[in-house]
Residue frames as a rotation matrix with the C-alpha (Angstrom) as fourth column:
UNK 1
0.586 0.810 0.000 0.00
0.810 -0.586 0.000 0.00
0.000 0.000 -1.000 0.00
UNK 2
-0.273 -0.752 0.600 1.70
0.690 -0.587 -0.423 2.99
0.670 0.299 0.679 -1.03
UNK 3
0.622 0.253 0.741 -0.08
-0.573 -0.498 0.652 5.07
0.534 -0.830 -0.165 2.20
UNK 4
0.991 -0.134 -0.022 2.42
0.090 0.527 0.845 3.07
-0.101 -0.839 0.534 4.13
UNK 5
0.630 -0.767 -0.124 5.60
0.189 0.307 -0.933 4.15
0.753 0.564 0.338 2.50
UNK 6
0.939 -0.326 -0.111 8.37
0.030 -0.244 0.969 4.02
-0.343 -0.913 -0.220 4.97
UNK 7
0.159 -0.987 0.002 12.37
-0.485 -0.080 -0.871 5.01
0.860 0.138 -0.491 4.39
UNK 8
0.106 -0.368 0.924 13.04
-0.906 0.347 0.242 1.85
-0.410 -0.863 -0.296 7.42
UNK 9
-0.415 -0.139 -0.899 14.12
-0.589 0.795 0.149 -1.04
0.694 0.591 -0.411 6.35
UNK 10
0.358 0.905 0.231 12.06
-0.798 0.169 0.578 -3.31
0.484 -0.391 0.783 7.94
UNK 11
0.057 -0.372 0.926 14.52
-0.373 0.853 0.365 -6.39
-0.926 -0.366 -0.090 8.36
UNK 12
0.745 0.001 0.667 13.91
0.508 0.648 -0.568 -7.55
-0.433 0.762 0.482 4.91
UNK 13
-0.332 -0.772 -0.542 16.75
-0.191 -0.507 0.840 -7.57
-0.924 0.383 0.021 2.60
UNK 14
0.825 0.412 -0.387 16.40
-0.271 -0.313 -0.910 -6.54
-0.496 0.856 -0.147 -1.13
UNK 15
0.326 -0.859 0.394 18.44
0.860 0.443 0.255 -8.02
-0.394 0.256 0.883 -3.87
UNK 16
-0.021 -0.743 -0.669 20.74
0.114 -0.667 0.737 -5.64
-0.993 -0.061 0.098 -5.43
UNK 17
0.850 0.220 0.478 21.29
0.458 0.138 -0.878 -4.89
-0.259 0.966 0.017 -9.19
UNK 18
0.185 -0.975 0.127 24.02
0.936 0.214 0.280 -4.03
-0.300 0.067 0.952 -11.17
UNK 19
-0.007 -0.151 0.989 22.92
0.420 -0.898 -0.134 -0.38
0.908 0.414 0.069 -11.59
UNK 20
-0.840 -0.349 0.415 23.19
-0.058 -0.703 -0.708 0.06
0.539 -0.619 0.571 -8.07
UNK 21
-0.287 0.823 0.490 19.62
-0.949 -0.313 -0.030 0.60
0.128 -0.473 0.871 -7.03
UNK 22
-0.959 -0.279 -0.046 17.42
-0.258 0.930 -0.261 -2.04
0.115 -0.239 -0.964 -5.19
UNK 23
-0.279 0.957 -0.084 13.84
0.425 0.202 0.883 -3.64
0.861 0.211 -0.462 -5.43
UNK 24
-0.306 0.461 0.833 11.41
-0.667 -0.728 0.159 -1.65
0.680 -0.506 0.531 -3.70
UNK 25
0.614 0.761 0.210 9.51
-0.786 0.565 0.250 -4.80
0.071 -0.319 0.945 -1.96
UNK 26
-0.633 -0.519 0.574 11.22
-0.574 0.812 0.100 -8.21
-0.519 -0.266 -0.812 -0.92
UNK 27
-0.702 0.425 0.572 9.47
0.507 0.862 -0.018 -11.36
-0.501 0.277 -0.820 -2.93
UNK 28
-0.067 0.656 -0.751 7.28
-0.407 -0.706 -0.580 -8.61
-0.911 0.267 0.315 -4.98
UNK 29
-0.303 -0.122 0.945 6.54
0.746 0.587 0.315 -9.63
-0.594 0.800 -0.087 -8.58
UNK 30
-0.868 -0.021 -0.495 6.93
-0.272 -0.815 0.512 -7.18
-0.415 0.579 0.702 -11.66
UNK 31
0.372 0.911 0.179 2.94
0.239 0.093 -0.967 -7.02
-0.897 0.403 -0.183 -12.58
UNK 32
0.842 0.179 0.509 3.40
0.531 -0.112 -0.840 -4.91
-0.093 0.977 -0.189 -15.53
UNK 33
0.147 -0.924 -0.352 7.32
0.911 -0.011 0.412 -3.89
-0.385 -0.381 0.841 -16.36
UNK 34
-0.079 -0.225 -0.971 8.73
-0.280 -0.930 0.238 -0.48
-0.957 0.291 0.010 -17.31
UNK 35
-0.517 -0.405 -0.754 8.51
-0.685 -0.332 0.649 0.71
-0.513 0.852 -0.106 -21.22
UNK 36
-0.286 0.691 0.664 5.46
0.780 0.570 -0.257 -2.59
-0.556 0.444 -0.702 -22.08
UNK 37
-0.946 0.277 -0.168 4.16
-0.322 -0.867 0.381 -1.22
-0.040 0.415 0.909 -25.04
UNK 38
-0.582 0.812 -0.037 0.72
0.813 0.582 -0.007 -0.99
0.016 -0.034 -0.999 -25.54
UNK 39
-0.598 0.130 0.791 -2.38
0.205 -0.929 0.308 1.89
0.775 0.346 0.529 -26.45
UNK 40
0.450 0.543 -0.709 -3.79
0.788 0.133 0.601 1.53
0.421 -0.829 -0.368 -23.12
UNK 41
0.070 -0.739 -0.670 -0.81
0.683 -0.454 0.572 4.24
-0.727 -0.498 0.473 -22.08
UNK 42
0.778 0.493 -0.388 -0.95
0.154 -0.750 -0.644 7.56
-0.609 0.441 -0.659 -23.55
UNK 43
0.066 -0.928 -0.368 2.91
-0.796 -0.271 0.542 7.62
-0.602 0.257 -0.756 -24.49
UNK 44
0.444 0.006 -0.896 2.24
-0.613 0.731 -0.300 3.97
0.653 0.682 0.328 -26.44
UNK 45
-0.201 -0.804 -0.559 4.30
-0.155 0.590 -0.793 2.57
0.967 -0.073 -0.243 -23.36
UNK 46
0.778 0.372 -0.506 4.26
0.528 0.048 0.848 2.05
0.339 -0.927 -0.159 -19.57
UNK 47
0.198 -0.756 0.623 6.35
-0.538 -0.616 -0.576 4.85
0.819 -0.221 -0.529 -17.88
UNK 48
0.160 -0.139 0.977 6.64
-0.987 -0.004 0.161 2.92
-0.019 -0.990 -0.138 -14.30
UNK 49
-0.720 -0.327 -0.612 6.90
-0.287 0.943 -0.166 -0.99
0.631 0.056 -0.774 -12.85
UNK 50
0.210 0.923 0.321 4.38
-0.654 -0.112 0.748 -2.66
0.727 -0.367 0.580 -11.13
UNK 51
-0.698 -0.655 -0.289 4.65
-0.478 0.726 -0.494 -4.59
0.534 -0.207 -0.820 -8.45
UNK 52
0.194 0.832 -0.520 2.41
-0.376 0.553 0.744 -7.03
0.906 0.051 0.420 -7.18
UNK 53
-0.760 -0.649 0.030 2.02
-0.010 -0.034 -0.999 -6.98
0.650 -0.760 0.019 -3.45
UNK 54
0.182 0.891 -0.416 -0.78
0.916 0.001 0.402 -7.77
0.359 -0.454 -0.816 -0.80
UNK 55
0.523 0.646 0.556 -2.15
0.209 -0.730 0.651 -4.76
0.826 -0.225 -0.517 0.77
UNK 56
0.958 -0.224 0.180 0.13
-0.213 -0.133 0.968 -3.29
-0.193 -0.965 -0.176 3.90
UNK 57
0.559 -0.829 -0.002 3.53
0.824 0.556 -0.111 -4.45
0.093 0.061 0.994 2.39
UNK 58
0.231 -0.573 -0.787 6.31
0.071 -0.796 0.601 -2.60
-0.970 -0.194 -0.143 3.32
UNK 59
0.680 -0.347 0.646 8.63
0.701 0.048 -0.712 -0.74
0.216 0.937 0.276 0.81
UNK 60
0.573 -0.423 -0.702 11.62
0.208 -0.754 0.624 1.15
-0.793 -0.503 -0.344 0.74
UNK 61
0.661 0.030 -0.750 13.31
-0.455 -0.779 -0.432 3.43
-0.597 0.626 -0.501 -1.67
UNK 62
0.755 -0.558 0.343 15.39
0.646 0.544 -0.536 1.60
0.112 0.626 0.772 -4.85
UNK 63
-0.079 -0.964 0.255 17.88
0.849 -0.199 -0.490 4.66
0.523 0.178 0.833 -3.99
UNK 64
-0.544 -0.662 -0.516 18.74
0.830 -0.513 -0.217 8.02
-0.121 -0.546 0.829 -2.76
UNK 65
-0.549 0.630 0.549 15.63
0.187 -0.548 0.815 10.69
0.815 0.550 0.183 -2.79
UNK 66
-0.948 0.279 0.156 13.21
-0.292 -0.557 -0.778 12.19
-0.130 -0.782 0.609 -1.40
UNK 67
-0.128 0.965 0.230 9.24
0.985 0.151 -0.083 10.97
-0.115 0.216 -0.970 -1.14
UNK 68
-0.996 0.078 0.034 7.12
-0.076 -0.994 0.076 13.48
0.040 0.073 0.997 -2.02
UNK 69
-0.102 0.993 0.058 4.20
-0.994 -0.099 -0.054 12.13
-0.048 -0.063 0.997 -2.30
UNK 70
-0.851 -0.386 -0.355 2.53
-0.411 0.912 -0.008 8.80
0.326 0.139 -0.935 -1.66
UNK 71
-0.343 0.903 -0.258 -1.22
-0.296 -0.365 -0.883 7.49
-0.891 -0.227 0.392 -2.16
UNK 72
0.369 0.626 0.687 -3.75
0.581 0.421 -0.696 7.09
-0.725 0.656 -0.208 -4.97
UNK 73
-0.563 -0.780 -0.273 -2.63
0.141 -0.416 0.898 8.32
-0.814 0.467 0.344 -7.82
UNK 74
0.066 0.899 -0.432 -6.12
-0.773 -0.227 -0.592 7.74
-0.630 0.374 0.680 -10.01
UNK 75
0.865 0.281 -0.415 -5.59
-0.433 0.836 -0.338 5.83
0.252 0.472 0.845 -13.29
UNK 76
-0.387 -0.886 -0.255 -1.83
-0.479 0.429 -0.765 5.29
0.788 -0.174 -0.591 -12.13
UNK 77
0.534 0.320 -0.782 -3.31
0.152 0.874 0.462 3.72
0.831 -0.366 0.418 -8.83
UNK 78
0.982 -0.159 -0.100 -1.21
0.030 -0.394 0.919 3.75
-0.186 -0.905 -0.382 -5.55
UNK 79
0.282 -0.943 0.175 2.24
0.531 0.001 -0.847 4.79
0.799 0.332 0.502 -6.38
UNK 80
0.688 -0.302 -0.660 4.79
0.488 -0.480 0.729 6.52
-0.537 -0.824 -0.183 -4.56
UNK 81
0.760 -0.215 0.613 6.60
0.350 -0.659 -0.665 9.46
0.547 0.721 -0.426 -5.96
């Protein structure tokens, strides 16, 4: 639930990647992945990643930043900016 974002790591550990940054969610599955095309998406593409996650999962930032926001988002759903 993106109303729950937290910058604590909870105990779970994220795997790493070779650009550095790390999965938002421990055991999450990519629903729908960055850059899917498709005309459902005004740009022809998906701008974001989905992850598939029950309700209440934690989540913590893939890198250095700042939330700014975090919540419904309308047709984007609950995201976290």
């Amino acid at each position: 639930d993106a109303g729950k974002a937290s910058s604590s790591d909870s105990g779970s550990q994220s795997t790493g990647t070779t650009s550095g940054y790390t999965s938002p969610v421990a055991g999450g599955t990519v629903g729908t992945p960055y850059h899917q095309s498709g005309s459902m998406w005004s740009s022809g593409y998906h701008t974001g990643t989905d992850f598939v996650v029950p309700t209440g999962t934690s989540l913590k930032a893939v890198g250095a930043g700042t939330v700014v926001s975090a919540g419904w988002g309308g047709a984007y759903g609950n995201q976290v900016v």
